[in-house]
PDB file of N, CA, C and O in Angstrom:
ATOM      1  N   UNK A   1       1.151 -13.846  17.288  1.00  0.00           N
ATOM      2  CA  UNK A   1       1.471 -13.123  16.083  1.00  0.00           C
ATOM      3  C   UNK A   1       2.420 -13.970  15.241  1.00  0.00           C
ATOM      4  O   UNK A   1       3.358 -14.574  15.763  1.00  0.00           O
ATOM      5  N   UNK A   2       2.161 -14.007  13.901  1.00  0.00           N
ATOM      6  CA  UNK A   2       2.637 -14.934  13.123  1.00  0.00           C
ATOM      7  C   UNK A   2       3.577 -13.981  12.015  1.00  0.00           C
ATOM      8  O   UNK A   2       3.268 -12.949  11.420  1.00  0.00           O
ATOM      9  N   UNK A   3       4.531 -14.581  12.007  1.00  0.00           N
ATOM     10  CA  UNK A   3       5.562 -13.187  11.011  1.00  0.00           C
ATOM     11  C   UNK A   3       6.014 -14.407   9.600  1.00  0.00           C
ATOM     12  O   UNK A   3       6.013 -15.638   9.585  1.00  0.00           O
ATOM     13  N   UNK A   4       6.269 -13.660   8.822  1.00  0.00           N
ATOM     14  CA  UNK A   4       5.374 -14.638   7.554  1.00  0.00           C
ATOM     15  C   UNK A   4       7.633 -14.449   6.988  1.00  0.00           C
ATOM     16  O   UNK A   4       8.532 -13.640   7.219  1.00  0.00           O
ATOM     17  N   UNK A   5       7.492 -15.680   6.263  1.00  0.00           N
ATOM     18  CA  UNK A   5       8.797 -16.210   6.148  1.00  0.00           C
ATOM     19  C   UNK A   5       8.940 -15.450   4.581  1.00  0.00           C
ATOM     20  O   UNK A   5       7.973 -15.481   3.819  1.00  0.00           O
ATOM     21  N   UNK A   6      10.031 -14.877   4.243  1.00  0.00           N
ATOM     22  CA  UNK A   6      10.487 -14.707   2.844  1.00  0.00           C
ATOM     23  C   UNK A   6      11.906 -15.866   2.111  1.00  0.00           C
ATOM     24  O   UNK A   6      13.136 -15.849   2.172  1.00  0.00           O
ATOM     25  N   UNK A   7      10.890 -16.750   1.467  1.00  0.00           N
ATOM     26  CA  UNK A   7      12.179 -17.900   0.641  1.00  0.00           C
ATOM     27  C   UNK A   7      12.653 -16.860  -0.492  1.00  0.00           C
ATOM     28  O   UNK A   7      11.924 -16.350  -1.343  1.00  0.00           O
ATOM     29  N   UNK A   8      14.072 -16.653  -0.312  1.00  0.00           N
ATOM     30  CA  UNK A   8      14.917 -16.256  -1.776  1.00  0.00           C
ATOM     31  C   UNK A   8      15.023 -17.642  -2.643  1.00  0.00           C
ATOM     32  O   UNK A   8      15.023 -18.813  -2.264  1.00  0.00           O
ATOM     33  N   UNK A   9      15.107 -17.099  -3.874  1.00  0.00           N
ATOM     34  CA  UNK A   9      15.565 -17.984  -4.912  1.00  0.00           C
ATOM     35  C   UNK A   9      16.223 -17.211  -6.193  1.00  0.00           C
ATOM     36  O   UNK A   9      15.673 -16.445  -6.984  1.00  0.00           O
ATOM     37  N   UNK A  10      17.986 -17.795  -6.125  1.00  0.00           N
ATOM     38  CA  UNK A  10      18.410 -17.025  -7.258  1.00  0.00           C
ATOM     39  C   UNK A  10      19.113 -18.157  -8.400  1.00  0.00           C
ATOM     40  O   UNK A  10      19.979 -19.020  -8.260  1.00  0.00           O
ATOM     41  N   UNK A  11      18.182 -17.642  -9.748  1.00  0.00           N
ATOM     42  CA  UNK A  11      18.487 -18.335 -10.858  1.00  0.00           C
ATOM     43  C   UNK A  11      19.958 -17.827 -11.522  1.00  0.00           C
ATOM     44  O   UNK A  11      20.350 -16.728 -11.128  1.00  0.00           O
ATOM     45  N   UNK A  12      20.550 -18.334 -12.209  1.00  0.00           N
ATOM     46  CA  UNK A  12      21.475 -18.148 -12.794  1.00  0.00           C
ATOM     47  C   UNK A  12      21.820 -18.704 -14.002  1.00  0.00           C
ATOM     48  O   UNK A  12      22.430 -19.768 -14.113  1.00  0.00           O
ATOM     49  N   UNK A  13      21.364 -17.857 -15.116  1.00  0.00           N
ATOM     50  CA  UNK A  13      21.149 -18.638 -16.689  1.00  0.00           C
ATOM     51  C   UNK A  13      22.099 -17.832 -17.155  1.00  0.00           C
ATOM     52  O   UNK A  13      22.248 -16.612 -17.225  1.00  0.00           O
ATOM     53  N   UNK A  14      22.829 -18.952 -17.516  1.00  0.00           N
ATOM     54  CA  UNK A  14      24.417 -18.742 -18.646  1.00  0.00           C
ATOM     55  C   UNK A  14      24.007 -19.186 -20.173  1.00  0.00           C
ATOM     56  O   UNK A  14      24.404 -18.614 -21.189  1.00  0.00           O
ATOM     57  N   UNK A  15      23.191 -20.244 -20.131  1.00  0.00           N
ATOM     58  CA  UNK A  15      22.860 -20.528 -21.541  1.00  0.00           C
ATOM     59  C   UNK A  15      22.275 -19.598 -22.343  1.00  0.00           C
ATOM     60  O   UNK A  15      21.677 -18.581 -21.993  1.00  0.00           O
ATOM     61  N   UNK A  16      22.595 -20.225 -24.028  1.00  0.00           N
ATOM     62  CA  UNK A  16      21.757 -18.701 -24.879  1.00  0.00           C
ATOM     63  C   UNK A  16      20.310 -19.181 -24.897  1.00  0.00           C
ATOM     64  O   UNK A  16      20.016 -20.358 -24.688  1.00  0.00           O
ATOM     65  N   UNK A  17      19.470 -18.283 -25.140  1.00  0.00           N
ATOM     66  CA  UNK A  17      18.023 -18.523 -24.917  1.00  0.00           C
ATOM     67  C   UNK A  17      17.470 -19.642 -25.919  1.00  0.00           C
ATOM     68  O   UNK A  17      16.567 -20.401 -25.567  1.00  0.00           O
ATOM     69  N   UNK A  18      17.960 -19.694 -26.971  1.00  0.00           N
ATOM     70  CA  UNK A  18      17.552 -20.541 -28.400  1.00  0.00           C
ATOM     71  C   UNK A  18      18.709 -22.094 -28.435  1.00  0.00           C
ATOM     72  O   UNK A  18      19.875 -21.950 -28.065  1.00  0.00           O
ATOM     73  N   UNK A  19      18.396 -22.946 -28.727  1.00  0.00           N
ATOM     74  CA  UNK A  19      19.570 -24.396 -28.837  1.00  0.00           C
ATOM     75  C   UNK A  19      19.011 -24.912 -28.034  1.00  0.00           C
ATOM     76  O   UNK A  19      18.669 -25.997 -28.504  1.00  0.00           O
ATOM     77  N   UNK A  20      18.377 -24.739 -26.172  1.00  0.00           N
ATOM     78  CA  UNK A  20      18.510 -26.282 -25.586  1.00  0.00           C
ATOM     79  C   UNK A  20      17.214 -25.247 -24.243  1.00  0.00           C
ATOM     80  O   UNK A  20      16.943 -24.125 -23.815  1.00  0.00           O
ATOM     81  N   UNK A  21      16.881 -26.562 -24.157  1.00  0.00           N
ATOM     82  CA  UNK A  21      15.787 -25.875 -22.647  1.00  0.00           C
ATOM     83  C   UNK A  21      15.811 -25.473 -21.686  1.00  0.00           C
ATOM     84  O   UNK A  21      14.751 -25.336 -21.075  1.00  0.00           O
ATOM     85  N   UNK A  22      17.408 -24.986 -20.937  1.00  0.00           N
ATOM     86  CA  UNK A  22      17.153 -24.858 -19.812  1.00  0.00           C
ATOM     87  C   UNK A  22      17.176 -23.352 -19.631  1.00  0.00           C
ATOM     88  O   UNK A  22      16.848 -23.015 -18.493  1.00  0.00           O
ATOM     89  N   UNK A  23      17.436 -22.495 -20.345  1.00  0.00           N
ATOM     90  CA  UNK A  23      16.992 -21.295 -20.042  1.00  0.00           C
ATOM     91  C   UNK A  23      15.559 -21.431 -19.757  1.00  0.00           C
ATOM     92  O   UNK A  23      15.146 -21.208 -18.619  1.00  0.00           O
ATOM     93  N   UNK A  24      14.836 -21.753 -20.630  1.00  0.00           N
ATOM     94  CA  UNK A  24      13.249 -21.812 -21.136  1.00  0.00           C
ATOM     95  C   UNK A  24      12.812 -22.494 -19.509  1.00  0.00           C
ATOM     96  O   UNK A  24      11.782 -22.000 -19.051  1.00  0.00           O
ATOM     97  N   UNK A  25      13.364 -23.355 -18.797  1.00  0.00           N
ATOM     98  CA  UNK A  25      12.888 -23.908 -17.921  1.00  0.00           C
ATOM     99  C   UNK A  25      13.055 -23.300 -16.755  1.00  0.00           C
ATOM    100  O   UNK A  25      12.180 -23.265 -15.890  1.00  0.00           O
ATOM    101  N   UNK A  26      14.669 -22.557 -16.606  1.00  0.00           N
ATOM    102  CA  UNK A  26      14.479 -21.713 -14.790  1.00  0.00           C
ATOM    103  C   UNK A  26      13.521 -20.355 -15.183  1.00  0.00           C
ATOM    104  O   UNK A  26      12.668 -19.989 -14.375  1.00  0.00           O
ATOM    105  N   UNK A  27      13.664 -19.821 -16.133  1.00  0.00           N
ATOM    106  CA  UNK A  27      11.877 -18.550 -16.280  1.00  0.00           C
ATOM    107  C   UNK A  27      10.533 -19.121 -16.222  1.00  0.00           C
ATOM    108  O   UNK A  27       9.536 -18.540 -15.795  1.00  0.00           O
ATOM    109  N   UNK A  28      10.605 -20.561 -16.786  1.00  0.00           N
ATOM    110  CA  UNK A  28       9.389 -21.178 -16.219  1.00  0.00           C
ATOM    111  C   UNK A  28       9.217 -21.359 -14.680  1.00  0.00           C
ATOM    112  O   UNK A  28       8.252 -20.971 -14.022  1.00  0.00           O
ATOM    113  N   UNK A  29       9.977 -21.810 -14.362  1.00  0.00           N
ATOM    114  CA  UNK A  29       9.915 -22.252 -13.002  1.00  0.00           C
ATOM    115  C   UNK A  29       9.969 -20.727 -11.976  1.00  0.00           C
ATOM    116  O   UNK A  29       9.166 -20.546 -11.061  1.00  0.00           O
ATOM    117  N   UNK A  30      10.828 -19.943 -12.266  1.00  0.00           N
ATOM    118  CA  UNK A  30      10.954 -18.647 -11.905  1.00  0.00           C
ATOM    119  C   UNK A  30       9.588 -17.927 -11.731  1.00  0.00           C
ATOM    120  O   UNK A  30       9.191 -17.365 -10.710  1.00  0.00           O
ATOM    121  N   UNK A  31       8.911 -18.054 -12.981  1.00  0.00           N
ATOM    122  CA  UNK A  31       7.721 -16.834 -13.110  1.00  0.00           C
ATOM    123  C   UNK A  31       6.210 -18.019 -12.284  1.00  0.00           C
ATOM    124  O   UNK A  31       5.098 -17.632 -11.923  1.00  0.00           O
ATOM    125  N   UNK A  32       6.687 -19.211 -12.239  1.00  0.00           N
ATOM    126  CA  UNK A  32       5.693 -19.640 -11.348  1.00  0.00           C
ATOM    127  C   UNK A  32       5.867 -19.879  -9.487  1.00  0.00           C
ATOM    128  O   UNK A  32       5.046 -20.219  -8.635  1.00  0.00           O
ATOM    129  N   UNK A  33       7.103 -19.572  -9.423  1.00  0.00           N
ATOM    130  CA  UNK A  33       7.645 -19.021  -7.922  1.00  0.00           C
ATOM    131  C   UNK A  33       7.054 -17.735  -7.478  1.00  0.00           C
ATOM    132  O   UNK A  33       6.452 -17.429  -6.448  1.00  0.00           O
ATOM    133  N   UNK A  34       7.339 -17.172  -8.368  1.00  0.00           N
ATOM    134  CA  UNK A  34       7.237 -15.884  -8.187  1.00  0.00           C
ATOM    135  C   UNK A  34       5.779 -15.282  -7.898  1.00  0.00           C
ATOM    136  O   UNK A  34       5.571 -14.090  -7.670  1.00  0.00           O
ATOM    137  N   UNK A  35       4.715 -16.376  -7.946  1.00  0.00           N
ATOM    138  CA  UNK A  35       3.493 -15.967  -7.830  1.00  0.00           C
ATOM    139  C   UNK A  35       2.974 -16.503  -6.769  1.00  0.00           C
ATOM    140  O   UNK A  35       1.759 -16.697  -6.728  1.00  0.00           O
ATOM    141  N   UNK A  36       3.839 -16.857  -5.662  1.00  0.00           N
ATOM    142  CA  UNK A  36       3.762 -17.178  -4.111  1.00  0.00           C
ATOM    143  C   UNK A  36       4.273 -16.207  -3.498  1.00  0.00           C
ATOM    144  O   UNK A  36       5.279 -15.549  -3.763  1.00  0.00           O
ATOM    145  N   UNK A  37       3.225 -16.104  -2.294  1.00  0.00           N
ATOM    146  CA  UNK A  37       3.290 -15.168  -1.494  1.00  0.00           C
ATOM    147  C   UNK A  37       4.457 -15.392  -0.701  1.00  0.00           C
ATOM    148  O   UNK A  37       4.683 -16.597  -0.814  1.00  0.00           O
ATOM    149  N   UNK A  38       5.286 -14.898   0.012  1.00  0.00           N
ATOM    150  CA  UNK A  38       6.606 -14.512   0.858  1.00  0.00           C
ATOM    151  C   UNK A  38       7.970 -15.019   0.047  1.00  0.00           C
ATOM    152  O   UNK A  38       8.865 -15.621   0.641  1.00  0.00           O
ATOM    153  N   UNK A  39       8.031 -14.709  -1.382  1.00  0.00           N
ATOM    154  CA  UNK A  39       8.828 -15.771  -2.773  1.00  0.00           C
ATOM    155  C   UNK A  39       9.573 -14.254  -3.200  1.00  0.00           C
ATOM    156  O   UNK A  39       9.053 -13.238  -3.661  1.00  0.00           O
ATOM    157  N   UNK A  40      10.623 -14.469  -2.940  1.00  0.00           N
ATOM    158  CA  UNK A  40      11.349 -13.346  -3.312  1.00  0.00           C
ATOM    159  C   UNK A  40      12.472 -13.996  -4.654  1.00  0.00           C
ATOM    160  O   UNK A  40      13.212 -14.943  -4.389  1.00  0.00           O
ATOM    161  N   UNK A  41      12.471 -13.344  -6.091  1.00  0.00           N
ATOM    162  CA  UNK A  41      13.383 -14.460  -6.843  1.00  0.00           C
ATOM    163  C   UNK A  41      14.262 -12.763  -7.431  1.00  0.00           C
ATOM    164  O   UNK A  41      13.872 -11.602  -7.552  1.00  0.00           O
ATOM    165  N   UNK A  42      15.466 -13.424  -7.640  1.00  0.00           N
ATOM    166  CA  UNK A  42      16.530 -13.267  -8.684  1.00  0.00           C
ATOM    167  C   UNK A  42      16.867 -13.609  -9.399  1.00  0.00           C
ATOM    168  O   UNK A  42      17.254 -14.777  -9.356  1.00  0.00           O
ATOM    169  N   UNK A  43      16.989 -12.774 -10.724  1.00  0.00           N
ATOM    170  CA  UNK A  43      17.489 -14.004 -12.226  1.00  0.00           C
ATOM    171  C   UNK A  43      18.572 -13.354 -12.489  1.00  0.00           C
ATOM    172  O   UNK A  43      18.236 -12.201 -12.760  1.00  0.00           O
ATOM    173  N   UNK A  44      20.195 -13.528 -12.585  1.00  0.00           N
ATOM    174  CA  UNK A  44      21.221 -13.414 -13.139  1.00  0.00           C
ATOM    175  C   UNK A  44      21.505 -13.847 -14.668  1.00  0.00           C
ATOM    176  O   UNK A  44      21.347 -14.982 -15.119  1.00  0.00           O
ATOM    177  N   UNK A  45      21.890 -12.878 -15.269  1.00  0.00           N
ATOM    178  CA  UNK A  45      22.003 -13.678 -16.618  1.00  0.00           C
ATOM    179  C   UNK A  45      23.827 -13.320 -17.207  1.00  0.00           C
ATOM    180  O   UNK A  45      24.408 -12.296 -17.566  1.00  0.00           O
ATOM    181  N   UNK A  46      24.154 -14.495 -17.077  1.00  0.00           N
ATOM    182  CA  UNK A  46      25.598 -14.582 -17.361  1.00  0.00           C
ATOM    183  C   UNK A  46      26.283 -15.274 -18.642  1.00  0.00           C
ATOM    184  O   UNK A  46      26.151 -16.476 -18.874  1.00  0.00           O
ATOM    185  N   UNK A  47      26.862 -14.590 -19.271  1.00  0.00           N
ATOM    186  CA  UNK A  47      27.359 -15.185 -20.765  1.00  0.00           C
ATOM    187  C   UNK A  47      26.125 -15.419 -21.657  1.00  0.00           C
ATOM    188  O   UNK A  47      24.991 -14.957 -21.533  1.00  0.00           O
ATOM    189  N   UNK A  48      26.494 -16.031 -22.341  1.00  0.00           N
ATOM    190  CA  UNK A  48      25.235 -16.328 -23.196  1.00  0.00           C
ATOM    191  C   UNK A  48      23.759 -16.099 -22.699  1.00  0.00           C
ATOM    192  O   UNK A  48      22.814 -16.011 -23.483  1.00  0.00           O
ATOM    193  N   UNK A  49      23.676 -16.039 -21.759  1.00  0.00           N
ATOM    194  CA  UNK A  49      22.441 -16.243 -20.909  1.00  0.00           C
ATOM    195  C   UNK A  49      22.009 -14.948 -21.427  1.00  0.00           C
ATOM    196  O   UNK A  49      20.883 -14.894 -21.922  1.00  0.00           O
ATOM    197  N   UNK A  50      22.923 -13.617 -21.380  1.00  0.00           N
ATOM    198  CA  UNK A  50      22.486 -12.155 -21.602  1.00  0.00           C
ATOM    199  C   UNK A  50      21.466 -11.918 -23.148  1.00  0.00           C
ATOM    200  O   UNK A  50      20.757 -10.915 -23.234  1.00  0.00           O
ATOM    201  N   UNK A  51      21.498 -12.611 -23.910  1.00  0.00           N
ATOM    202  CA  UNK A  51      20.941 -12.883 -25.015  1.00  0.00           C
ATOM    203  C   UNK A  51      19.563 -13.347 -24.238  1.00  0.00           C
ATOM    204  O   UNK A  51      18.674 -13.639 -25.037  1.00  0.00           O
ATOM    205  N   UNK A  52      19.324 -13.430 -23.341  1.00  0.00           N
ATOM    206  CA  UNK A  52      17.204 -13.689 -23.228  1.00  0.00           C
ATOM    207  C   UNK A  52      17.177 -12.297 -22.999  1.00  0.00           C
ATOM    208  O   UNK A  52      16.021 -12.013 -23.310  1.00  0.00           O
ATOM    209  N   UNK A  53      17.741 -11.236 -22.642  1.00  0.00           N
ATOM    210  CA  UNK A  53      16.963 -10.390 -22.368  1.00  0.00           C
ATOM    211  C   UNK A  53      17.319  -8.970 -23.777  1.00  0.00           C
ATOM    212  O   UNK A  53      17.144  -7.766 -23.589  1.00  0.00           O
ATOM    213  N   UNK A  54      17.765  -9.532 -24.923  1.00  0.00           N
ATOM    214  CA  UNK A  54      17.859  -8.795 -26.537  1.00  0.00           C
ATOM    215  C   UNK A  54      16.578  -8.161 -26.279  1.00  0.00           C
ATOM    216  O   UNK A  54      15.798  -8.783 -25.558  1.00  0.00           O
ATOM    217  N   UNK A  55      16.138  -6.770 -26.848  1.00  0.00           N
ATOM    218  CA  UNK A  55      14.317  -6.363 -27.260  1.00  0.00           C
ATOM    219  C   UNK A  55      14.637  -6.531 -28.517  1.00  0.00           C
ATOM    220  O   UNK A  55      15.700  -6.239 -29.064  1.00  0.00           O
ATOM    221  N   UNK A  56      13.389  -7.165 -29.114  1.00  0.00           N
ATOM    222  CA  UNK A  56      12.788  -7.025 -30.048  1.00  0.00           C
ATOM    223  C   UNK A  56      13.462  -8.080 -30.830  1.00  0.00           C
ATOM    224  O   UNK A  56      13.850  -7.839 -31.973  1.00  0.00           O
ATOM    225  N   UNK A  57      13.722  -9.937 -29.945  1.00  0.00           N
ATOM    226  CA  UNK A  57      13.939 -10.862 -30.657  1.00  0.00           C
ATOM    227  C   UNK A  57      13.155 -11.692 -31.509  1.00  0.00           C
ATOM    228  O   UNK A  57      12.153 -12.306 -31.140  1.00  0.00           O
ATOM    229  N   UNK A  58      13.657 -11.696 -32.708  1.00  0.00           N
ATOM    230  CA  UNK A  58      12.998 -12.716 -33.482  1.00  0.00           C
ATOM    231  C   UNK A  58      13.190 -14.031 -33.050  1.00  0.00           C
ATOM    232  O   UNK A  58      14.225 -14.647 -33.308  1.00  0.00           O
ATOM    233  N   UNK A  59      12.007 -14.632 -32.231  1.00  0.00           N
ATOM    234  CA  UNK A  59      11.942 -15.972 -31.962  1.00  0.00           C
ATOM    235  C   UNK A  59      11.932 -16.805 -32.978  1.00  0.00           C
ATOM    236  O   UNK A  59      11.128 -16.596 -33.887  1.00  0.00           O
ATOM    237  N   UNK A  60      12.766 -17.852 -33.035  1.00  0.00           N
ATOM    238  CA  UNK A  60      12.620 -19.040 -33.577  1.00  0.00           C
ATOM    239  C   UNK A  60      10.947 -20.009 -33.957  1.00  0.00           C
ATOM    240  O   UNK A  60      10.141 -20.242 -33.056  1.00  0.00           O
ATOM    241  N   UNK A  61      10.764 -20.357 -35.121  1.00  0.00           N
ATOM    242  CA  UNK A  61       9.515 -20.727 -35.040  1.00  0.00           C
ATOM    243  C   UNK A  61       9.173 -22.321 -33.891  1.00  0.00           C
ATOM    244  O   UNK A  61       9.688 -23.360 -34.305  1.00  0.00           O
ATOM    245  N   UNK A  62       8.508 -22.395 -32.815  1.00  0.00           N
ATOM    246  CA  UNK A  62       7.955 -23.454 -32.314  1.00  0.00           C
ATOM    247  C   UNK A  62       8.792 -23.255 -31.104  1.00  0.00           C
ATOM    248  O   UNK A  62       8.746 -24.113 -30.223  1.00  0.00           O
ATOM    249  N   UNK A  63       9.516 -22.260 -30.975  1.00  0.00           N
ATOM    250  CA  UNK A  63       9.901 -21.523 -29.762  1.00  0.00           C
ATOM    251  C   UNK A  63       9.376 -20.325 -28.577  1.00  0.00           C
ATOM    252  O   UNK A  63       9.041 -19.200 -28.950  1.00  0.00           O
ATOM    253  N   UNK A  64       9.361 -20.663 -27.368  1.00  0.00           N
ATOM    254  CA  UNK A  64       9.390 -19.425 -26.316  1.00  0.00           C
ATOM    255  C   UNK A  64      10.011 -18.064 -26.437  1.00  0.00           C
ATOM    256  O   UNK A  64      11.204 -17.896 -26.690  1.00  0.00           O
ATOM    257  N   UNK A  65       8.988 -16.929 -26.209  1.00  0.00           N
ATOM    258  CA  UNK A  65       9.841 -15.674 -26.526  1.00  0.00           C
ATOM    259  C   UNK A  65      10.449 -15.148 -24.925  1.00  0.00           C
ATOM    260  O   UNK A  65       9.826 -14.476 -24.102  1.00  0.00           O
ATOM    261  N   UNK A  66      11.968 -15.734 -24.793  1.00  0.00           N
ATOM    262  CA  UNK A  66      12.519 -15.133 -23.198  1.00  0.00           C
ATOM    263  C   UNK A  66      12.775 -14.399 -23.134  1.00  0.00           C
ATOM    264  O   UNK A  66      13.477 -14.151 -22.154  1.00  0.00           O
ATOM    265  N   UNK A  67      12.423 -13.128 -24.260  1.00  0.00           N
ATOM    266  CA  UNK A  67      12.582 -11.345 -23.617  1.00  0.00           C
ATOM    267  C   UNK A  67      11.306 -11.139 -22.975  1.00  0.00           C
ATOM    268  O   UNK A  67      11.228 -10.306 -22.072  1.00  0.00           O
ATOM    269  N   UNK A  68      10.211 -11.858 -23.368  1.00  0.00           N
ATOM    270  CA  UNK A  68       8.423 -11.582 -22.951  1.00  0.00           C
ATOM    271  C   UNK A  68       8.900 -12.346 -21.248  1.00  0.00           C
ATOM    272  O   UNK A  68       8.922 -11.674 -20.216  1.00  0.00           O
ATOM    273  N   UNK A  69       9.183 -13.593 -21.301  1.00  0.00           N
ATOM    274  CA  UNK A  69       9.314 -14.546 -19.868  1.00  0.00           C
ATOM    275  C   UNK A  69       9.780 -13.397 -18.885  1.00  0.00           C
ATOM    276  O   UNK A  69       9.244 -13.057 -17.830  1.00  0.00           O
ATOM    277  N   UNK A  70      11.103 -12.798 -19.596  1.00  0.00           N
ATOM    278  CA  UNK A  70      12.085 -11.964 -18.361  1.00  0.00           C
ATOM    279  C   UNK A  70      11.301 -10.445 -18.422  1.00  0.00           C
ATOM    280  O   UNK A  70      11.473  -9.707 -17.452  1.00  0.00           O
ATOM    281  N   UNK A  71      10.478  -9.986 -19.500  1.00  0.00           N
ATOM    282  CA  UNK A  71       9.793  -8.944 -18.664  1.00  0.00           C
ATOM    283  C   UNK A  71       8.956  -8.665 -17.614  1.00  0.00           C
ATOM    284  O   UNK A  71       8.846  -7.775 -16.771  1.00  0.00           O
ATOM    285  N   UNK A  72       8.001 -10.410 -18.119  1.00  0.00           N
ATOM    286  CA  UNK A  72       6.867 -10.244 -16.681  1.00  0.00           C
ATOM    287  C   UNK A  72       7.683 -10.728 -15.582  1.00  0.00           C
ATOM    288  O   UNK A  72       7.448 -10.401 -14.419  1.00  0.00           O
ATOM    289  N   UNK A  73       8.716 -11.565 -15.946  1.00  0.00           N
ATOM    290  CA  UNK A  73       9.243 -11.487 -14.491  1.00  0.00           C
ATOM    291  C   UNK A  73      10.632 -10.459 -13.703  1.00  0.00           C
ATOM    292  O   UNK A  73      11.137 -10.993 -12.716  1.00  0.00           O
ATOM    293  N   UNK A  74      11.031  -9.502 -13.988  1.00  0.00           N
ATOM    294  CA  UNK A  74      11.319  -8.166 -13.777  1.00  0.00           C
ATOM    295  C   UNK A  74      10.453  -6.984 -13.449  1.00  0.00           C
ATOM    296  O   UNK A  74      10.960  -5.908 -13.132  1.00  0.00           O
ATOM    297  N   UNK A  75       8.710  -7.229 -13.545  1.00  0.00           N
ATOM    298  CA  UNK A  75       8.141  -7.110 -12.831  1.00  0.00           C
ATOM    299  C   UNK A  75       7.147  -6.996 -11.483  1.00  0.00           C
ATOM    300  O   UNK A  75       6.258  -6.238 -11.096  1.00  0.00           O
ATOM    301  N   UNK A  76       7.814  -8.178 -11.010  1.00  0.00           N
ATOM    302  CA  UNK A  76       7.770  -8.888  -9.957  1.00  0.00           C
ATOM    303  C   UNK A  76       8.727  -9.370  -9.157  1.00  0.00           C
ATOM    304  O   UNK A  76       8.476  -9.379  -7.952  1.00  0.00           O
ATOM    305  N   UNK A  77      10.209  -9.949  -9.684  1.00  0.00           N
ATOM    306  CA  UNK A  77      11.233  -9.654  -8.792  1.00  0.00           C
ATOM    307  C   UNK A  77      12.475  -9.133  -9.670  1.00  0.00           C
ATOM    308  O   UNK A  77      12.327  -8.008 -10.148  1.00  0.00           O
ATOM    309  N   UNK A  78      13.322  -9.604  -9.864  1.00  0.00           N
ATOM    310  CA  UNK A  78      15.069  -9.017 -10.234  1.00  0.00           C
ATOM    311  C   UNK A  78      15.245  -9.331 -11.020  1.00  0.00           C
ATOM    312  O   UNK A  78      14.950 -10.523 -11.110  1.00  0.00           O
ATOM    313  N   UNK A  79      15.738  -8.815 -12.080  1.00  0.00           N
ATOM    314  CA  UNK A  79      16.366  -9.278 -12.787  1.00  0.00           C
ATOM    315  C   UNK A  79      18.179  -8.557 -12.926  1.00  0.00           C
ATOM    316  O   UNK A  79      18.308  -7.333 -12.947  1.00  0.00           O
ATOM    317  N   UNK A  80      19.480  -9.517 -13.013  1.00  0.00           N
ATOM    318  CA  UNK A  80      20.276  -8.387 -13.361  1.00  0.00           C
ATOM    319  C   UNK A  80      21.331  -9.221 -14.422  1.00  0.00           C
ATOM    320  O   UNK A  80      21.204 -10.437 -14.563  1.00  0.00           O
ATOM    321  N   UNK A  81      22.556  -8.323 -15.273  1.00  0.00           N
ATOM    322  CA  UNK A  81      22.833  -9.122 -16.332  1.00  0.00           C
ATOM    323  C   UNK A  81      24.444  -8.616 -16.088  1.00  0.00           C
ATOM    324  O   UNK A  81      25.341  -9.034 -16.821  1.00  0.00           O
TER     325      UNK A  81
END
């Protein structure tokens, strides 16, 4: 009998969602974790960081919308702020 392993992974985005990529990059990386089986993730959003999860942001033109990133992924694991 084979008992199947659960990897945590917890992000922690302080940056504001708009100015520089790395918010844009741990929800990337996040929402493609998150679609492995025994992948348990957490996203913390601290200081500035709390700004990806605004409703109803007007994205910047030639920009990612990270209220859309952090909904599908709050449907699948954690999100907290």
């Amino acid at each position: 009998m084979s008992e199947t392993k659960t990897t945590n992974y917890l992000f922690v985005i302080n940056d504001a969602p708009y100015g520089n990529e790395r918010p844009y990059n741990a929800l990337r990386l996040a929402l493609n974790l998150v679609k492995r089986e025994g992948t348990h993730i957490r996203v913390f959003l601290l200081g500035d960081g709390v700004n990806c999860a605004i409703a109803g942001q007007k994205t910047p033109d030639g920009y990612y919308n990270a209220e859309r990133m952090l909904k599908s992924l709050a449907k699948r694991g954690e999100v907290a702020t």
